[in-house]
N, C-alpha and C positions, 0 to 999 in steps of 0.2 A: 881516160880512166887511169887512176894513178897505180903506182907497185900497191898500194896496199888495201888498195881493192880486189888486184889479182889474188894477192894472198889470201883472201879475205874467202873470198868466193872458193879457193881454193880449199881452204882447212872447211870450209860448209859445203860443198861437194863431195870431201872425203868422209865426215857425217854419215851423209846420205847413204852413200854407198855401203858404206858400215853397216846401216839402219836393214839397208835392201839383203845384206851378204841376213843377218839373222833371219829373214824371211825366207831364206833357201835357195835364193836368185843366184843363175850359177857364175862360178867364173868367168866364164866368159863375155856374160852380159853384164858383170860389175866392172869388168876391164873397159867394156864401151862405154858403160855410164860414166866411170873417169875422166876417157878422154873428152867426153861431150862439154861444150862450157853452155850449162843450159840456162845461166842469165844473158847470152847472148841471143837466144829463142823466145822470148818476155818479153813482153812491151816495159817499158820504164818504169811505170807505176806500181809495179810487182817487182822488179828488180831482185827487193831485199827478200822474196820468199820465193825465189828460183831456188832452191836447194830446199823448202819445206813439198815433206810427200803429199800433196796434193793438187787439184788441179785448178789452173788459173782462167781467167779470163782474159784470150787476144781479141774481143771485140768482134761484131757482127754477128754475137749470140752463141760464138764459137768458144771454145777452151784445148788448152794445153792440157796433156791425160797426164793425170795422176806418176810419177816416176814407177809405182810400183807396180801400173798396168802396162806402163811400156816396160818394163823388165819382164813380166809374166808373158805378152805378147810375143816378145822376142826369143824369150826361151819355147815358147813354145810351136815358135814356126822352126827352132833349131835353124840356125841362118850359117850358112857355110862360104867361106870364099869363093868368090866369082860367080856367085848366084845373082840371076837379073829376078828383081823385086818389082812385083807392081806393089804401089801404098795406093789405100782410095781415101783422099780425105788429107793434105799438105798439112793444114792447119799452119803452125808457127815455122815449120819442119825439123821439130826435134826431133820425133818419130823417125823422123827418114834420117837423121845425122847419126843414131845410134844404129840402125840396120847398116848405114854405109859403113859404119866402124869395123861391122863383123863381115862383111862381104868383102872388104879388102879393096884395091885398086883394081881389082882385076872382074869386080862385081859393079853392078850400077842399079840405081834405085830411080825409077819412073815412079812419078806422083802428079795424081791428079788432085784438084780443088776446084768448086765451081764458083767460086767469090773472089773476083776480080782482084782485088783488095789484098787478099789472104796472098794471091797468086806471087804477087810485088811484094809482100813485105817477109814471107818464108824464100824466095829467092834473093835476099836482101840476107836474110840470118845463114842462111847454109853459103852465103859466100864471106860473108863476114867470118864466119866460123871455118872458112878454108877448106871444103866439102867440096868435090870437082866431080864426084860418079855420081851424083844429084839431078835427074831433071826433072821441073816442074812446070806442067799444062793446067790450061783453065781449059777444064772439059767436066761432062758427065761421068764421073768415077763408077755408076751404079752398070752403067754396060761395059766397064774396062777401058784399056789402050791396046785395041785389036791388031795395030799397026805394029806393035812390040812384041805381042803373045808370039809362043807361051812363057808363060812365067816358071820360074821355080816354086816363088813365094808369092801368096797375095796378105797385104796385111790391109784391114777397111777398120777406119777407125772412127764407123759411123754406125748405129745402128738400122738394119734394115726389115723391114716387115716380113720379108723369108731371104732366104740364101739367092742373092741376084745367080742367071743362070749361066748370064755373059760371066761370068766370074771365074763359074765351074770351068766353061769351056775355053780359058785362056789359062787354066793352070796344066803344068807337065804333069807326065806319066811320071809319078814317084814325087810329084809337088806336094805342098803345104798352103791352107790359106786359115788366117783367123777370122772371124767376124763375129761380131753383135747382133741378133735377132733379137727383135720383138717391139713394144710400143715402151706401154707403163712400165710392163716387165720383162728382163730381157735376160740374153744368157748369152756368152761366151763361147762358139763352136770353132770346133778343130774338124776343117774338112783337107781328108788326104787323098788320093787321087792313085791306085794301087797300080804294080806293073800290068796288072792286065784288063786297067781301066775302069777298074770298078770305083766308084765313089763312097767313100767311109765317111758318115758323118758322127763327130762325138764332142757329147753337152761339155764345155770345162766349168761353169760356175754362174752365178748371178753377176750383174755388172752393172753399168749404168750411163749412157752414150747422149751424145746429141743424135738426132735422128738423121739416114741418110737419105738427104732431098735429090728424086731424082727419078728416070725411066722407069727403072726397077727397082724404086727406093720408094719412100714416101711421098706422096705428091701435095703436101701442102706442108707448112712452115714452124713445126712445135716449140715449146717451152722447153729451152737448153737445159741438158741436165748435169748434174755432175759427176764424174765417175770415181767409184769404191777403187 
């Protein structure tokens, strides 16, 4: 790929960013969306609309979210250096190249995916894209990575028919997780995990997810959807 594709990509990246900063997406998560080169997360066929805010298709009925759901996401797990992240849900692994941005070298981001497929070609993009605090497992994302908990952060970027409970019980005292609930209609929750243990759940908005297949996920195969 020539200089003036870099360039290219480059001025439609800072676009975006621009577009996200008027939505209210803080500093911090416009500085990761910068660094992120999210035409290297894109299958080819999409290439030229890695920098439009919406979300695409990596194939296998799955998609890349929306830029401006991974920016709400991220802002809203508040993501600090050195914090180890569970993701449920690799996808392309831009999700996870933007959380590794804000966690720093000193943080590492665990991602699970249960499509073979996905597993190879999103460790293919986060090394392409020079990402080293990245691992990615082909496992059941809906009961967690028990062997890593606790987590700081869990981000699930699938929706599930209620809050998996492996989830709860792999996030830290003083953690953050986001998720998706629901079928047709779903919604957006911020669950925090208080020092003395109590679990706070609160709605952030409507949304709209591929569903997540799994133990405590849905157990049969829906109509991919796209997300707001």
């Amino acid at each position: 790929m020539g200089e003036w594709y870099f360039v290219e990509f480059s001025k439609k990246r800072a676009e975006l960013v621009a577009r996200l900063k008027v939505r209210g997406v803080s500093e911090k998560v416009l500085r990761a969306m910068t660094n992120v080169p999210r035409h290297l997360f894109v299958p080819s066929v999409h290439m030229s609309s890695a920098y439009v805010d919406t979300p695409l298709n990596i194939g296998h009925g799955q998609t890349i979210s929306a830029p401006h759901m991974v920016a709400i996401m991220c802002d809203l797990l508040d993501l600090q250096e050195g914090h180890k992240v569970l993701e449920v849900g690799a996808g392309s692994g831009y999700n996870a190249a933007v959380m590794a941005e804000l966690i720093g070298n000193t943080g590492i981001v665990y991602s699970t995916e249960r499509i073979p497929e996905l597993v190879g070609s999103s460790k293919n993009n986060i090394k392409a894209a020079g990402y080293r605090n990245i691992e990615v497992f082909l496992s059941d994302g809906s009961i967690g990575l028990p062997e890593h908990a606790p987590y700081d952060r869990i981000c699930v970027t699938a929706s599930a028919p209620s809050i998996p409970q492996p989830l709860v019980q792999q996030l830290k005292t003083g953690g953050r997780m986001v998720i998706p609930v629901g079928d047709m209609f779903q919604s957006l929750y911020l669950v925090t995990r208080d020092s003395d243990g109590t679990v706070v759940t609160k709605e952030w908005g409507g949304v709209v997810f591929v569903p997540l297949i799994g133990k405590h996920g849905f157990h049969f195969e829906q109509k991919p959807y796209r997300h707001h």
